[in-house]
N, C-alpha and C positions, 0 to 999 in steps of 0.2 A: 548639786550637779557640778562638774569638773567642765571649767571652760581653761581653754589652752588659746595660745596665740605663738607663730613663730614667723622667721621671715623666711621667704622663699625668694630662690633666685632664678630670673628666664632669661635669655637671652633676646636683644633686641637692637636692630641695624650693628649684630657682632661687636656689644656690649653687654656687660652685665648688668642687669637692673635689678635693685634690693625691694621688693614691695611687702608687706603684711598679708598675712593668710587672715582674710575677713571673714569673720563668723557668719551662717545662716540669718539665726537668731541677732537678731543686735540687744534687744532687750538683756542677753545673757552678759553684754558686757557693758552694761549702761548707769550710770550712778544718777539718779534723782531725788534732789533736798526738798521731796516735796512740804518739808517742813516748812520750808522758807522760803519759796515759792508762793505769792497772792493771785487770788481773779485775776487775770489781764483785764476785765470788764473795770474796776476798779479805779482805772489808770489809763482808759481811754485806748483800753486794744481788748483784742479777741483771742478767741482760744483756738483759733483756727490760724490765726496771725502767728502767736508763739509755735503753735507747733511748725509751722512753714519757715520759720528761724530756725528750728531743730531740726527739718529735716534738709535743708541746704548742708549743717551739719555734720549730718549721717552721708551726705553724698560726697563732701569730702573725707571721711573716715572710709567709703566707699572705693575709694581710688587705690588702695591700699597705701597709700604712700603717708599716709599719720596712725603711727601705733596709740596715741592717745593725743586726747583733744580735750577741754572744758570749756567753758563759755559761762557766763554770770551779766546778765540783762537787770538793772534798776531803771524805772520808771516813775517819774516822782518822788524817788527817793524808794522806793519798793521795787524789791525783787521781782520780776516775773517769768526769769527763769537763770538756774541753777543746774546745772547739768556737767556731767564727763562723760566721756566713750571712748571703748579700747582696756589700754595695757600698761602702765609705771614702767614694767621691763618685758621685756618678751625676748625669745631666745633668738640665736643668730648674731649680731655683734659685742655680745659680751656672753660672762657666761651664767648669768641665771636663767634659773629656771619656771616658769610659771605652773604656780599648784593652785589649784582651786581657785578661789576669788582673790588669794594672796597677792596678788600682782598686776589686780586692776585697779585701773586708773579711776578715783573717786575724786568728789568734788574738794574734799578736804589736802589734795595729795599737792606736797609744792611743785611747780615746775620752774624752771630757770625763765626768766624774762630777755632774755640777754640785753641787744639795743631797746627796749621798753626798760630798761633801769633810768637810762640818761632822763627822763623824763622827774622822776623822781629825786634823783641826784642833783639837777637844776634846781627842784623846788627848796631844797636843804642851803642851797646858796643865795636863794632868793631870803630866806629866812633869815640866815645871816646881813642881806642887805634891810630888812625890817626891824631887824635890832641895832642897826648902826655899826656894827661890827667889821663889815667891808661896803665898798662901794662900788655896784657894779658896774661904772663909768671910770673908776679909776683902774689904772694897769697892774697886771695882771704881777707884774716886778715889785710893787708897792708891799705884797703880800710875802712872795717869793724871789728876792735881791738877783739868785743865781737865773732866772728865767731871761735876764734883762740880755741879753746881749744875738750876734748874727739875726739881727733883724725883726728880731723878739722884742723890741729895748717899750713899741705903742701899745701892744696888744693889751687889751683892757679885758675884762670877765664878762663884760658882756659879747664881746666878740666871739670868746671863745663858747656861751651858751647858746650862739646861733649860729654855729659852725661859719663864721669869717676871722678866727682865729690865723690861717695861713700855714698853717700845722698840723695838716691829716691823717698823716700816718707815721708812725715811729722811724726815729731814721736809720734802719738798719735793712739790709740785703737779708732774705729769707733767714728772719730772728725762728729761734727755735721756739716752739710754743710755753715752753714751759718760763720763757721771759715774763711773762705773763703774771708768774707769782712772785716776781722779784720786785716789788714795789720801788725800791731805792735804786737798782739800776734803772729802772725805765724813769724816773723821774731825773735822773742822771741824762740819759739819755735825751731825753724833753729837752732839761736845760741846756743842751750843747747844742739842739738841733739850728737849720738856718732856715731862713724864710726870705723872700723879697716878697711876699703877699700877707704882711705882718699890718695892712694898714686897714684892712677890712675890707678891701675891697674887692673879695672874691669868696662867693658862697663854694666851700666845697666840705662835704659830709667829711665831722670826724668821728670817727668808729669807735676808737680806743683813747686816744690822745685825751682828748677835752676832758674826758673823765677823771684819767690822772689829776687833771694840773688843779681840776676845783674838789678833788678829795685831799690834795695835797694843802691848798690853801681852806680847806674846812678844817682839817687837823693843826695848821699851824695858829689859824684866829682862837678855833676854840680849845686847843689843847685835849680836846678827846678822839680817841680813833673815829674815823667817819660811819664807821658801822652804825657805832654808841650814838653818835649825833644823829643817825639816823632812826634807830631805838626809838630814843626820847623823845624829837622830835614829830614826828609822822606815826610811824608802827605802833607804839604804845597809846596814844591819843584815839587811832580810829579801831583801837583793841584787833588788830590783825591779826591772823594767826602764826605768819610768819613777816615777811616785809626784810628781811636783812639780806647783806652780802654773804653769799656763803648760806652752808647752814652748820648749828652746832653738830657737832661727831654724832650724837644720837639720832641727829632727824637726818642721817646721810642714806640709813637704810629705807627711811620715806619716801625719799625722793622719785619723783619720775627722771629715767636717763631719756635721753636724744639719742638721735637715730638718724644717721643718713639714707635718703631712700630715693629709688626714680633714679632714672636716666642720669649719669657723670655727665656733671656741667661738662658744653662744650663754649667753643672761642665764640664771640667775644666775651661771652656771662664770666667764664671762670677768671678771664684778666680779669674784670672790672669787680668782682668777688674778692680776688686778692688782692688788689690793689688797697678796696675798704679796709681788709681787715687783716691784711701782711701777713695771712697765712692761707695756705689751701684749703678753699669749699670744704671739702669733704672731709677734712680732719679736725674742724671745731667740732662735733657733735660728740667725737670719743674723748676730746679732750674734756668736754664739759662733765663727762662721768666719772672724772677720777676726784679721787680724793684731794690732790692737791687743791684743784679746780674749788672743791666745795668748803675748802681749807681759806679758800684766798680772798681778797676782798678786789673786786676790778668794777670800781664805782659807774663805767661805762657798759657795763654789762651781766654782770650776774647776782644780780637782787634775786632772790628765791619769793615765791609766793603763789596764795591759792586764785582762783581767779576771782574770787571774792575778794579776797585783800586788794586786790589792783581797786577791784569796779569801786571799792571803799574810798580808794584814794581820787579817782574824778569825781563820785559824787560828792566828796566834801570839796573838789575843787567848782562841782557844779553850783554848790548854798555857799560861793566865795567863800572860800577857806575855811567852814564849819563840818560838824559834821557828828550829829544826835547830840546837841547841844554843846559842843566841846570848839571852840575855835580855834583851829593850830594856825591859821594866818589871817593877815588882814584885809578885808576886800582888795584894797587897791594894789596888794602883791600880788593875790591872783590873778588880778586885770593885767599891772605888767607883764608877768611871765607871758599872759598866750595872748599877747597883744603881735602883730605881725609887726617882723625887723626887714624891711624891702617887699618888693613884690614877687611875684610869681618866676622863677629864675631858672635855667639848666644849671645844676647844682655839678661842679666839676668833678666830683668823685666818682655820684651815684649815676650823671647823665642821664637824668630826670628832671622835667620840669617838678621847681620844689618852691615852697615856703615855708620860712620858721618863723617863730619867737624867739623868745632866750630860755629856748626850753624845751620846746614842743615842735612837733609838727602840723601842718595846717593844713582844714580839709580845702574842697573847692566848690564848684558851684556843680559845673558838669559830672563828675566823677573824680574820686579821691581813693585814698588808705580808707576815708570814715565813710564811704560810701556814695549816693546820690543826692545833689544838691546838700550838701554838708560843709558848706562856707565857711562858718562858726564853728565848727568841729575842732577839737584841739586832741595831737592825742601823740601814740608815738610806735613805729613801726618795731620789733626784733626777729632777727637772723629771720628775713625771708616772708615769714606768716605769720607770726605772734601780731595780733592788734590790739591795743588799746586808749581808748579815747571817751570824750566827751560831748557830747553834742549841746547846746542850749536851745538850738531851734526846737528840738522835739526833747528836751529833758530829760537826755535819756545819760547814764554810764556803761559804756560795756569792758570785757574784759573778751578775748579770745587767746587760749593759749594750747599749744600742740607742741609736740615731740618732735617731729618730723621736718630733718632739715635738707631741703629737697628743691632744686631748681630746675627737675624736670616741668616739662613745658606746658603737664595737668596740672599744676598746684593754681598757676593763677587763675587760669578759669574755676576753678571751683572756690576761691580764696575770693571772688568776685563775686560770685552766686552769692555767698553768707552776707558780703554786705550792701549790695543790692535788699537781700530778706530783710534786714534790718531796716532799712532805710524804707522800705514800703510796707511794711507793718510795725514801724513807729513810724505813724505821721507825724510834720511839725504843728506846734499846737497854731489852736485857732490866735492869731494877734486881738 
């Protein structure tokens, strides 16, 4: 059978809005690993439970505003659901074309993480701090001499892992995107920048920034590209299937592309949008499909992976740093990493009450990123709707990852529904 997907456009308050033409059938465009998939009876949930996580799912794919979605649920360390739905590419902002099942979106298919890299990227420096190699209380100039000056001279690696570095966004007036793949001038740019909030003492989300500076200082300790360090480190230990910045030139035709969709940010969303990430809403998603893009290494943002690769990576962060007998770190660095740096704060960038580690973000009690009552939750937000975290109360890992980069005014309520689902069909265990 020939399933097709394309975008359509309507008009709406004399705007144009991008949405997905959703199929009847959703079965027709739905990937299940039931290979790998266990009882949820197994692990202390139901099959009524998982599929109410899957169908929260489908009512975000329902919106049309996600041409593809995946989702990968461990429980115990076991799978209890594995699943994609939708499209890799569909027609409308670029030019392929969808034939048969050639361009659905399966569980195997990578998709860009974007801010859900930082998460993983911190764990690589943490690593470095469990081999003695750097120290994340020493400054950040110790590693990198040229970083030390306009008010940069304290700033330490750990500030910069929990976003109180004082260095949010690149310092440049509407830098052209393709900055991006310039490694050397933006680290140029870093080191010239100025700061008078270089002391720690102000939480504000960095987007792009942080990322540089500790891919910069993983490359100068260890002497290998940070990809490589990432490789060996992490990717190859929890046998990922992908896990890297970038992908090689062969796996660029696998990829799933991004997709702007829904209603054009309006004021205040799109200032505070570009503010994060010093370029306009709506033109990261075409930028993420280019070749450069998948060419480039942007340690704060475009780790490629399945959603199984992520959920691989909290559950070895959930058996402290194990993970199917292989240890890639030692308890007590996973403890620091998502150990919380301050308390609950309006974070200056995102102007969200926010918590971090040096590394992560943190759930809450009332409602969070990770859901309901998700205190101990550890995990990490990208562009918008990507989730991934870790919970200990209920032992759970998940991954959610989608196409669809969309700040129309559906996504959060339904981006709410999913982990809500989660959170009341993974109860927390019994103490």
């Amino acid at each position: 059978m020939e399933v097709t997907s394309n975008f359509y456009t309507v008009t709406f308050m004399f705007k144009k809005v991008n949405v997905v033409n959703v199929p009847k059938k959703l079965h027709a465009v739905t990937d299940i690993d039931t290979q790998s998939e266990v009882s949820p009876y197994d692990v202390g949930m139901t099959r009524d439970g998982v599929e109410a996580i899957w169908n929260s799912v489908e009512g975000f794919y329902k919106t049309g505003l996600q041409p593809g979605l995946s989702m990968t649920i461990r429980r115990h360390g076991e799978i209890v659901l594995n699943r994609a739905i939708g499209h890799r590419k569909i027609t409308g902002l670029d030019s392929s074309q969808v034939d048969t099942d050639h361009a659905l979106l399966k569980t195997d298919t990578p998709i860009c993480l974007f801010s859900a890299s930082k998460a993983i990227t911190a764990m690589l420096v943490h690593k470095l701090h469990e081999d003695g190699k750097v120290d994340l209380n020493e400054r950040v100039a110790t590693y990198m001499p040229e970083f030390a000056c306009n008010g940069k001279e304290n700033i330490t690696l750990s500030m910069v892992l929990s976003h109180r570095a004082g260095i949010p966004v690149i310092p440049m007036t509407n830098p052209h995107p393709s900055l991006l793949f310039k490694w050397d001038s933006v680290i140029d740019l870093i080191n010239s920048a100025h700061t008078g909030k270089g002391d720690g003492s102000q939480q504000a989300y960095h987007a792009i920034v942080g990322g540089y500076v500790l891919g910069e200082v993983i490359q100068r300790v260890t002497g290998k590209s940070v990809n490589d360090y990432l490789l060996d480190t992490i990717s190859k230990p929890l046998n990922a299937k992908y896990l890297s910045y970038g992908l090689k030139a062969n796996d660029h035709q696998h990829a799933a592309h991004n997709y702007s969709t829904g209603a054009p940010p309006v004021f205040p969303i799109n200032v505070l949008a570009k503010r994060a990430l010093n370029i306009d809403f709506e033109k990261v998603a075409a930028i993420s499909n280019t070749t450069d893009f998948m060419n480039s290494v942007i340690p704060a943002g475009n780790i490629y992976g399945t959603a199984d690769d992520v959920s691989r990576f909290y559950q070895m962060m959930l058996d402290k740093g194990q993970f199917n007998g292989k240890r890639l770190f030692e308890e007590d660095t996973v403890k620091r990493a998502t150990k919380p740096v301050g308390n609950l704060t309006v974070d200056k960038t995102l102007m969200i009450p926010m918590r971090f580690s040096e590394g992560f973000m943190l759930g809450e009690n009332l409602f969070s990123l990770f859901g309901v009552k998700a205190r101990k939750a550890f995990g990490h937000l990208g562009l918008i709707n990507i989730v991934s975290w870790a919970d200990p109360t209920r032992d759970i890992s998940v991954s959610f990852l989608n196409t669809g980069k969309s700040l129309d005014p559906r996504t959060l309520p339904a981006l709410g529904k999913i982990l809500i689902a989660v959170s009341r069909n993974c109860q927390p265990l019994k103490k």
